[in-house]
C-alpha positions in Angstrom: 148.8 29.3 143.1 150.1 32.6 141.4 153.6 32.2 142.8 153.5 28.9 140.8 152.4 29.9 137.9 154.1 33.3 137.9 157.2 31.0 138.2 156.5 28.8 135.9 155.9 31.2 133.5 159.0 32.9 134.2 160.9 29.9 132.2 158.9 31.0 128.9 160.5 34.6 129.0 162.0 35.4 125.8 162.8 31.4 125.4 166.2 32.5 127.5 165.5 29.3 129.4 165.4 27.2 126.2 167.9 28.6 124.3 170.1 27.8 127.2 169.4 24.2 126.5 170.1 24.1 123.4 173.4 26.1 123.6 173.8 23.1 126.8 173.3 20.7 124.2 175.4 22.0 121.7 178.4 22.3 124.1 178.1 18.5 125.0 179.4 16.5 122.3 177.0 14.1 121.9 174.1 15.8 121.8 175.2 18.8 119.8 173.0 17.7 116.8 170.1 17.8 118.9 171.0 21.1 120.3 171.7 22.7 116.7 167.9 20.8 115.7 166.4 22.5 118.5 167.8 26.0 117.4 167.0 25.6 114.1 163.2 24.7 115.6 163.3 27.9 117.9 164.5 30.2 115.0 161.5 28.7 112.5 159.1 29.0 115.5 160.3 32.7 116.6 159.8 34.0 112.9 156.4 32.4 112.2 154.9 32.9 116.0 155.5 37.2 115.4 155.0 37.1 111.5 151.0 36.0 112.8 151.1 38.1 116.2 151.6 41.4 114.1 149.1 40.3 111.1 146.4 39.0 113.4 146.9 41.5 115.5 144.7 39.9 118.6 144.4 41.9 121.4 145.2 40.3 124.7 142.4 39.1 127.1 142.4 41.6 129.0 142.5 44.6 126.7 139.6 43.4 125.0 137.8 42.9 128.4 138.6 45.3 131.2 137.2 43.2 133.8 140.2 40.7 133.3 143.2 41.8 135.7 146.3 39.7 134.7 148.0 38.8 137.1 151.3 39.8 135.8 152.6 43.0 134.3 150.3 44.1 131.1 152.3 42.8 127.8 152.7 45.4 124.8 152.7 43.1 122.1 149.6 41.0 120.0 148.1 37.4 121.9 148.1 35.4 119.2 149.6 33.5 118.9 151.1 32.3 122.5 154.8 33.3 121.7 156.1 31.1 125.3 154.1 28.0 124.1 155.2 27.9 120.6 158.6 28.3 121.7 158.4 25.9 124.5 157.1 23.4 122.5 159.8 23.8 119.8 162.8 22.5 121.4 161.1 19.9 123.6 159.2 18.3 120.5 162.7 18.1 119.1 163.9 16.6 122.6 160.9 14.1 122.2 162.1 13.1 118.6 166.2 13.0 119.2 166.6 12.3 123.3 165.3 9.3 125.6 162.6 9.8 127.8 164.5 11.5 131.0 165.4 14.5 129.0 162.2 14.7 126.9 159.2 14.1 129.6 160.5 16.8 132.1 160.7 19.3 128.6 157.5 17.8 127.6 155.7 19.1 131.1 157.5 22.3 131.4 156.2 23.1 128.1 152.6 22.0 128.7 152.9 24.0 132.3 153.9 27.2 130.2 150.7 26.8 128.1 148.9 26.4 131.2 150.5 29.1 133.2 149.9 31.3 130.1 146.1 30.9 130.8 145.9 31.3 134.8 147.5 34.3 134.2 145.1 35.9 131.9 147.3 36.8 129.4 146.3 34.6 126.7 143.2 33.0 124.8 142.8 29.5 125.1 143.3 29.5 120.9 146.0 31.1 121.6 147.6 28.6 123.5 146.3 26.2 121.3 148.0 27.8 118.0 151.3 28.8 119.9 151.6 24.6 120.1 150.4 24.0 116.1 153.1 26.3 115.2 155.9 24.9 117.1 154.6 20.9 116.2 155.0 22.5 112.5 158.0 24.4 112.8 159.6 21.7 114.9 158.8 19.0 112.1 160.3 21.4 109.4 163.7 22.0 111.3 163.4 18.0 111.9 163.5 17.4 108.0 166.1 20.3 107.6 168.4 19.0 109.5 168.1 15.9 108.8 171.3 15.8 106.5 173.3 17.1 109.4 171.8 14.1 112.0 173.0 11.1 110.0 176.4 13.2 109.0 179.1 10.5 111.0 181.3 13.6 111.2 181.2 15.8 114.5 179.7 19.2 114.2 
C-alpha cells in the first residue's frame, strides 16, 4: 500500500496539481469563475495554513518520536497544520459549491485520500489532518463570499 499512498500523496505536492485545475478552469470559458474562486481559496488557505505552521511550530510525528520512520523523505517544515489537506480541500470545497457532481466527487475523494495518505505515511498528526481541512472549509467559504460579486457579474472575465 505505500506505492499508493506515496502516489496519492504525490498529487498534494506544493498544490502543483490543484493549481493546475484551476488555471484548467480558468482557460475554459465557462468555468473561469470557478477557477478564479478556487485560486482565490488556495491563496487564503496557503497564507493562513503557514502563518499557524511557523507560530505553532509542531514538530512532525516523527521528530517528536524516533521510533516513527516515515515512509517518505523527512519534511523540514512545522506539521501543523497539514499544508496538502488544507490545500486539497480548498479548491474542491469550491468545486463542491460552483460544479455538478462529476467534477466535484472525484475532487472531493482525492482530497480526502490526501488527508489519508498524509497519515499512512507518518508525516502528520491526525489534528493535523483534521485542522489542514477546518482551514481550507474556512478559507474556502471566505473566497466564496469574496468573490461572490465576480460570480453573478453577466460579463466574461
Amino acid at each position: 500500500m505505500t506505492g499508493f499512498w506515496r502516489l496519492i500523496t504525490g498529487f498534494g505536492e506544493a498544490g502543483i496539481f490543484w493549481i493546475a485545475v484551476a488555471l484548467v478552469l480558468i482557460l475554459i470559458p465557462s468555468k473561469r469563475k470557478t477557477g478564479l474562486t478556487c485560486a482565490v481559496s488556495m491563496v487564503l488557505v496557503f497564507a493562513v495554513t503557514y502563518a499557524l505552521k511557523f507560530t505553532v511550530c509542531r514538530l512532525r510525528p516523527y521528530d517528536a518520536c524516533t521510533e516513527i520512520i516515515p515512509l517518505v523523505k523527512k519534511l523540514r517544515d512545522y506539521s501543523f497544520p497539514s499544508g496538502h489537506t488544507s490545500f486539497s480541500f480548498a479548491a474542491a470545497l469550491i468545486l463542491m459549491r460552483l460544479e455538478d457532481r462529476k467534477i466535484w466527487i472525484p475532487a472531493l475523494v482525492l482530497s480526502i485520500l490526501i488527508a489519508l495518505s498524509r497519515l499512512y505515511l507518518g508525516v502528520h498528526y491526525p489534528s493535523d489532518v483534521i485542522a489542514g481541512f477546518l482551514v481550507a472549509l474556512a478559507g474556502s467559504a471566505a473566497a466564496f463570499r469574496l468573490t461572490k460579486k465576480l460570480r453573478e457579474d453577466k460579463q466574461p472575465v
